[in-house]
Every structure is written in C-alpha cells, then in structure tokens.
N, C-alpha and C positions, 0 to 999 in steps of 0.2 A: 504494500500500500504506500502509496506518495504521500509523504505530509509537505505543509507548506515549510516553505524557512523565512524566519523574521531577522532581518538582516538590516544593521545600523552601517549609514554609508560616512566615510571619513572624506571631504573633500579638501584635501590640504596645499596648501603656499604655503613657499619656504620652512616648511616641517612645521608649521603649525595648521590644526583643523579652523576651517572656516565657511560661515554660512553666508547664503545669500538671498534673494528672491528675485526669480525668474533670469536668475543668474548673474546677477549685480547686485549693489550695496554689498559688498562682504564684509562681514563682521568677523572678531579674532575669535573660536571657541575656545582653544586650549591648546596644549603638546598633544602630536600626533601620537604619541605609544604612550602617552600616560593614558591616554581615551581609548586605544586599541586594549591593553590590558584590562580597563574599567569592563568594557562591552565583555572580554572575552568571561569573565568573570561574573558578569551578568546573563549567562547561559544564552548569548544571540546564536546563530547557526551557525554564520558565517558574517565576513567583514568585507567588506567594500572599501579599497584606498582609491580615491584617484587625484593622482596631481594637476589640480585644472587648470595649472598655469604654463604646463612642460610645453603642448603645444602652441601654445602663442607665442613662448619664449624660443621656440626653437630650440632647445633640449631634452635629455633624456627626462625619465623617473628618475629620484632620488634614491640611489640606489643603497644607499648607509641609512638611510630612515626608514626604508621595505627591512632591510636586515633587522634593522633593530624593536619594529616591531613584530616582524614574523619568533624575533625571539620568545617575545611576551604571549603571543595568542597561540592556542591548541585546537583553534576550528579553523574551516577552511577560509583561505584569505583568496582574495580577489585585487588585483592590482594592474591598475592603468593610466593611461597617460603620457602621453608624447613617443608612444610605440610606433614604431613607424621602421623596423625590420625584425626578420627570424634571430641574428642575433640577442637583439635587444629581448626579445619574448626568454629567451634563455637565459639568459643575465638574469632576470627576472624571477624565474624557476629555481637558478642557482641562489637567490639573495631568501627563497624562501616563500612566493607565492605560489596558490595552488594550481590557480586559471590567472589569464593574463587579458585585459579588455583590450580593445586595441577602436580606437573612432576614425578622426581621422585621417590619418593612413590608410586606412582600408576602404574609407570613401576613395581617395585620387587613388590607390591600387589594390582594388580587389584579391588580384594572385597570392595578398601577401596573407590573407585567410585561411587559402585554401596551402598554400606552403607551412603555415605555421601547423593546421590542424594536419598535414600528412606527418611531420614530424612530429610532434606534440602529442597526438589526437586531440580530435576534436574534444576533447575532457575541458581541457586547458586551454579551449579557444573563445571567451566570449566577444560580441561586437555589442557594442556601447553606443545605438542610435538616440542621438537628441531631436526630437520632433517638435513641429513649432505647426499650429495650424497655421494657415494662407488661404486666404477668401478669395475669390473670383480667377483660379488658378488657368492660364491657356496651356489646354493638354500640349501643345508643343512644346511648349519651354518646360515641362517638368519630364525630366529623364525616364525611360522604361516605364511611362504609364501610357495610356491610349484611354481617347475618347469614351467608352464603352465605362470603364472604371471610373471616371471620374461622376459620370451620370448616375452609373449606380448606388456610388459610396460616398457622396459626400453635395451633390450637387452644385460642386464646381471648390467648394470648401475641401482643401487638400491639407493632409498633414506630411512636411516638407523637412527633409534631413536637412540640419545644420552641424558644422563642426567647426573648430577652434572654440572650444569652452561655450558654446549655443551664439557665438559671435555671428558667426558666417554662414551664410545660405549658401545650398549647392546647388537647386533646382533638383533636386533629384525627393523624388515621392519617400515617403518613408515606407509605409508598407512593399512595395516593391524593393527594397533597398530590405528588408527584412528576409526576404521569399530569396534574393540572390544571397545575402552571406550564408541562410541557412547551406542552400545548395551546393555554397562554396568549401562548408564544412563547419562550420561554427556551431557550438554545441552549446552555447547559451546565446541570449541574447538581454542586454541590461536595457529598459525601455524607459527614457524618460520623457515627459511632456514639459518641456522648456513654460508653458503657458498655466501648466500646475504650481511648479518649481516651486517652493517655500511660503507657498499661499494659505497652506493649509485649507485649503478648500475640497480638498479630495481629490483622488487620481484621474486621470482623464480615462474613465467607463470604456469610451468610444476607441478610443485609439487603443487601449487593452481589446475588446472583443472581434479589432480591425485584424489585429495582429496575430490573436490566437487563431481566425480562422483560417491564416495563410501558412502556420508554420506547426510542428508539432513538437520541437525543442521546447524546454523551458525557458520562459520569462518571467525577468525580475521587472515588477512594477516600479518604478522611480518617481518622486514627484510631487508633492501636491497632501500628503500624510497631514491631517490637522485632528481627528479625533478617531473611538475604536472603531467605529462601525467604517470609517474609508477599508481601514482592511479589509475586511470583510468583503467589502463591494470591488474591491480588486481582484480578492480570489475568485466570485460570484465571475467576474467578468474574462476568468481566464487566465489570469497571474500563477504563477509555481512558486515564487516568492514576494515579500514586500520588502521592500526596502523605506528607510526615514533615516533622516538626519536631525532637523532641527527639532523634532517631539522629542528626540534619545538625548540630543546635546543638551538641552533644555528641565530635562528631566521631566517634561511634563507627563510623561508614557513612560512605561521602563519597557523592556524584555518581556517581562513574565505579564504585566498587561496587558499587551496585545497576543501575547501565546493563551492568558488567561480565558482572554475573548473571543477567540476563532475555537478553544476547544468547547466553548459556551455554545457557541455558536452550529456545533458538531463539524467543525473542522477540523482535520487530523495536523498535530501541529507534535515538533518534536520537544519531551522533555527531559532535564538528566535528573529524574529522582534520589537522592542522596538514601539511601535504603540500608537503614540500620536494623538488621535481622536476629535476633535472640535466637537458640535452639530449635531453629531449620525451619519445617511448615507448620501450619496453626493447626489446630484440632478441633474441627464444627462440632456440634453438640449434635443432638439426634434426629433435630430438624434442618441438621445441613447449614448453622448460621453460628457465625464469632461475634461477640459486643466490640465492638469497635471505639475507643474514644478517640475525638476529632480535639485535636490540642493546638492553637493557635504558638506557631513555631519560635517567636520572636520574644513574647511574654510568658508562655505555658499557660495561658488560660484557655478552661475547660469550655471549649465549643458547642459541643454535640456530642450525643449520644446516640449510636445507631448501632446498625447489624451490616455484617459482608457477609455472601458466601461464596464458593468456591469461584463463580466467575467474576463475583464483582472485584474479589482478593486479588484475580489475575489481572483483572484490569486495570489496576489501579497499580498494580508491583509494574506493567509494561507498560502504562503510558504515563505515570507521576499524577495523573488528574485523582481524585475522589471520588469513586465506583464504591456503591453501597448497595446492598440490598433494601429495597420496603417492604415493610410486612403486609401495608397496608392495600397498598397496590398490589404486593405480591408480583413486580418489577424489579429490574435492575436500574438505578439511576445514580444518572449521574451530576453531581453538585454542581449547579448553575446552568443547567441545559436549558431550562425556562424561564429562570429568573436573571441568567445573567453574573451572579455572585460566584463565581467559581473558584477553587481550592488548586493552589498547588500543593503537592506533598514534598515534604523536605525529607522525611526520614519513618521509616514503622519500627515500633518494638514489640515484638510478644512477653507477654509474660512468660513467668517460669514453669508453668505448666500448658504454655502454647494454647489455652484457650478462649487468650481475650486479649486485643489490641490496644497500643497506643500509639495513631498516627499523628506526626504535627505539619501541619497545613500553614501555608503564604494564602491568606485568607483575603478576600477580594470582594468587598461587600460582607452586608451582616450574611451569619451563618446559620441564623433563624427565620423559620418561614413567614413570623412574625414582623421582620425587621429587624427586630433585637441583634446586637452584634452576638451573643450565645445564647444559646436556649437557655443556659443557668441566669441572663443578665436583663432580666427585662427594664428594669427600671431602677436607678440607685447607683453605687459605687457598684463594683464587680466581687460578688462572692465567689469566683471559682476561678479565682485568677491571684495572681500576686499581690504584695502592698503595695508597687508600684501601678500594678493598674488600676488597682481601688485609689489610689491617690489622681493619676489621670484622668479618673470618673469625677471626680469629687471638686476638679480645679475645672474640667468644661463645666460643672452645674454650676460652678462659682461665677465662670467667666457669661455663660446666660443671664444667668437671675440677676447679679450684680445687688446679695446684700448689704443693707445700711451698715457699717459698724463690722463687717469683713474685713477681717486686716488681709486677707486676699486681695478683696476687690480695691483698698488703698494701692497694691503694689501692682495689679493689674492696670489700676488708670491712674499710673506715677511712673513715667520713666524713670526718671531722676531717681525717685526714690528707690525704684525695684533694682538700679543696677548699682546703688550705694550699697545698699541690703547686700547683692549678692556678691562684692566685693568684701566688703568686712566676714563675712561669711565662711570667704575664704580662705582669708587671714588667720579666723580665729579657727579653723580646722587645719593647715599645716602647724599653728603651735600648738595643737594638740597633738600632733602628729612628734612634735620636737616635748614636749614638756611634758603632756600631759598624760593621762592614764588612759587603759583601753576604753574606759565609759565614757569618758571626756574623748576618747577619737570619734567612737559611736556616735554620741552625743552632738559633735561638731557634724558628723559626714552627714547626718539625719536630716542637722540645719540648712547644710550645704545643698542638698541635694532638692529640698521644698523649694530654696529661692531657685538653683536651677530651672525645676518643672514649671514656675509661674513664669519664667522667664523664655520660656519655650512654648508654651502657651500663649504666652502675647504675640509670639509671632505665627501662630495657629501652627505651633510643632510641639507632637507629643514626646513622653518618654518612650513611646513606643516606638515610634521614628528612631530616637537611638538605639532602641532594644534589636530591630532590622539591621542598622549598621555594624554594628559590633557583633550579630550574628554572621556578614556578609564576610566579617574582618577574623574570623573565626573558623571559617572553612580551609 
C-alpha cells in the first residue's frame, strides 16, 4: 500500500533557509542543517533542499552544506539547484543526497534527464517544474501543445513552465513538459504553482489533477500549504506527496499535524511509533479484548479508557495511529476518523502479566467524545494527570475568570510585576540551591516554577508545551 509522504521543503541562499511569496520578498528563516536536523527529528518523510539562487547565479549547489546536512538527517533527502550536468547529479549523490531535482537545465536540454536516469535510474531523477498560469495563451507560441489541448483544458488559460527560481518564462506548457520528462525517465516529478507559492491559500487543485492525468510517476505537491484540510485536497487531487515550507518554518503545523490529519482523514500516511514492549504479546481475556489505557505522552495524564483486540492491537503496533476496539458498536475504530482529534502513539507497555495496556499518545484535540480533553477531566483542574497539569488547569481558569483579589490575576495583568516576581524567584532558588536545605531547594523550585507557568500562560504557552519539548529532547 502507498502512503503519502509529508515533506518540509528547505529553500536556501547562501546556507541559510529562506521564505518567500510567489517567489519574492524573501525572508531569513534560519541555518540550513540546524532546520534539516529539526525536520529530521520531527518524523517528516523526506526533505527537500533546493538552492534557488544557484541558477541565476550561474553556479553549482553548495556542495559542503548538502554534506553537512545529509550528515544530520536519516530520511530521504532531495537536492536541487543549478544542476545543469551528469557530473554534477553525482557530486551530489556523492555529498549524500538521495534523488537529485534538476529544473532548468533540463528545460534548455532534455537528454540531460534521460542520461542522468540511465545512469542513476530513474530512482534519483526528479524534474522540478515551476508552473505559472497565463491567460489568453496563442497555441503557437506555447511549445508541444496544439490547439485541440488548449480548448479542452483550460480555455485558452494555460499553465506555463518557468525557470531561473519562477523568474523566467519559457513558452513551453507545463503539462506537456510533465508527459516529456516523465518519458525521458524521470521518476518523480516536484510540482509547484508559482501562483500558490506562500499564499497559503491552498495548492493549485487544477494543475495537480492536470498532471496526474498525464503521468503515472509520483508527485510532490509544492505551493500554496496554509491550513490541514489543503493537504488533504492535494492528495484528493492526485499528489503522492505534500510538500510546505512556510507552515513547518513557522511552526504553525508541525509533522505529526498534518500526518495527524490525513490518517483522520483515512489516508495512509507513514508513522515511526517509538514501541516500548514488556514481555512479548498481550493476552485477550475470553472475549478476545485487552483494557487499554490511553496516556497523554508528554504529561502522563490519564486519557481514556478502552479495549483493543487482536486487530485493532495490530493496527495500531503497524501504523502508530490508535486502533481500539468498541464494545458498543462492536467495531474496530479508529481515534479521530470522525471527529478529526486523532492520536499519535509514542510508545505501548504491557503489564507484567501481558493483560492490560498502557499506550501514550501525541494527543491532537480532546480525547473525549465529550470535548473534554480526558474522559477523567470534565471540568476543574485535572485529577488523573500530574500537579503540573492540575496546576495548568487551575492558571487557564484563573486566566478566564480573572478573580478580584487573585494574586494570579495581579501577575497575569502586570508585566512589570510578573517578571520582577519571576526574577527574585530565581534568585532566591539558586541560594537555596548554594545555602540552603533540601526543603528550602523544594520550597524555592515550587516558587520558581508557579511564576514560570503564569508566565507562560500570559503568552498563551502551557507547561505542557514544555513537557513536548523536553520529551522531543529526550528521545
């Protein structure tokens, strides 16, 4: 079975990542291999470098900055830009990429596709077409299309390859220019809509279902990523992968979001479940069913309480999602197939007598049919979680209601004050750390740590937020 792959694209100058829209205003995002390691570590599929300045500058790829992140990432990498011979494709292979994009070059010479994929194969050959619609297009001036095509596909509205970083028009159709590299040998094709490009408006639908019907290779959708459901409508339209840049750079999506939502969605997407196994297989009771408890991975509070059996167990051990049995439906389901709140699993443990589980879940919306973030937590702090999350319960009611005479809600709506607090704070917890007794460290870290969370709360960041990172920083 094909699953899709969700894939963060690097567009880098001068070794640093940089965004842009519709491929101008470029902003700085970061170093190139500190984000290549970030992504790799955030379970994407595969990565996307390209240097969109090689070809206008008239040089290679940077080929010490390919090396030094292909150091750092353990998926497949993808690298392009200013490719423009078999050498160079090699080079490239040699510094550590998987496949190599090639744009264009391969518009002004084609052969250099089909020489690269006899050597290479086709594995390691994608073409990297930037597409720009063109309104009122005369089938003459656009290369390899005919009248006939243009009438049917677009009424005269052509989507037209550009190359030099979406600078330069070639006259040349893009679908057609899809249909020849494939034939040439090209064994992906990376498809962007210059007219999407950082819009965040979603992928250009048409020109995906233009291009899957011409070709049967896999495409990477490029372009246009602004929230979950684009994905989705990308693969719907024919995509094998998606690709984003500014949601991932931005943080405003991670990874496991959009992998969250496509397997919501019943799309097969890949996950690496981190699967911590006690004393080998579980052991169902006499109706064929194990208790399962659902543990929120980051704080260990208690989610949910259900039943697996034998196939929900396997589904959930081979794809990372949260496959449950219902008693009630007397179904297999699976966590957020309807509602959208889907579960990644991070890790299972059986008990010592293999007949009842504890999985902990990347939890993605509430985990109650209710709403409720647990079925233990309907209303109030959290009883089935830790004092840090009963404390995070305790500072959103504070931060809502905003009681008279809360020495919360003073340091809630007191800058000044909340970050003198949490200075002195800290003070008096390193000399207890230097002078004072282990009840005085206690005592001070207790302190230290309440003005922390109000302070993390005013900027609508929980302790939970840090309880993920210092998970992430732990694997």
């Amino acid at each position: 079975m094909v699953m899709v792959r969700v894939i963060p694209c690097l567009d880098v100058k001068d070794g640093r990542v940089v965004k842009g829209i519709n491929f101008e205003g470029l902003r700085d995002i970061g170093d190139a291999v500190e984000a290549a390691r970030r992504y790799d570590e955030a379970d994407a599929d595969e990565l996307v470098f390209l240097d969109i300045s090689a070809t206008a500058e008239g040089r290679k790829t940077m080929l010490d900055v390919v090396a030094r992140v292909a150091e750092q990432v353990f998926i497949p990498l993808t690298v392009g830009g200013g490719v423009s011979a078999v050498e160079h494709v090699e080079a490239l292979l040699h510094a550590g990429a998987d496949k190599v994009a090639i744009n264009s070059a391969a518009v002004k010479d084609p052969t250099l596709i089909t020489r690269a994929s006899e050597r290479f194969g086709a594995q390691c050959v994608v073409v990297a077409v930037d597409a720009k619609r063109v309104a009122n297009v005369d089938a003459k001036r656009v290369a390899n299309v005919d009248a006939k095509r243009v009438a049917v596909e677009g009424g005269g509205t052509r989507f037209e390859v550009f190359v030099a970083g979406g600078k330069v028009p070639t006259g040349k159709d893009a679908l057609a220019w899809i249909e020849e590299a494939v034939a040439r040998g090209a064994g992906e094709i990376l498809l962007t809509s210059i007219d999407a490009d950082g819009t965040k408006q979603g992928f250009d639908l048409e020109l995906l279902r233009l291009a899957r019907e011409r070709v049967n290779v896999p495409i990477v959708a490029s372009g246009g990523a602004g929230k979950l459901s684009h994905f989705k409508d990308a693969v719907t339209a024919g995509a094998d992968a998606v690709l984003a840049a500014s949601l991932f750079h931005d943080r405003v999506l991670t990874i496991d979001d959009v992998k969250g939502h496509l397997a919501g969605e019943g799309i097969d997407v890949r996950f690496r479940p981190q699967m911590e196994e006690s004393g080998g297989e579980p052991t169902f009771d006499k109706d064929g069913l194990l208790p399962t408890i659902l543990v929120d991975a980051a704080t260990g509070e208690v989610l949910t309480f259900a039943y697996s059996n034998a196939e929900s167990w396997r589904r959930m051990r081979a794809t990372g999602e949260t496959w449950l049995w219902s008693r009630s439906r007397q179904a297999l389901w699976r966590k957020g197939a309807t509602s959208g709140h889907t579960q990644r699993v991070q890790s299972i443990a059986l008990d010592c007598d293999r007949d009842a589980a504890v999985v902990r879940v990347f939890a993605h919306g509430p985990a109650c049919h209710t709403g409720a973030r647990s079925c233990f937590c309907q209303a109030g702090p959290s009883r089935a979680g830790s004092s840090l999350v009963a404390l995070d319960d305790v500072l959103a009611q504070r931060q809502r209601e905003r009681p008279a005479g809360s020495y919360t809600t003073q340091l809630l709506a007191d800058d000044n004050k909340r970050m003198k607090k949490l200075g002195e704070e800290l003070v008096e917890f390193v000399r207890a750390l230097h002078v004072g007794t282990n009840d005085d460290v206690i005592e001070e870290a207790s302190d230290l740590l309440f003005h922390m969370a109000v302070a993390l709360r005013a900027k609508d960041l929980t302790l939970k937020d840090v309880s993920h990172k210092l998970l992430e920083r732990a694997r």
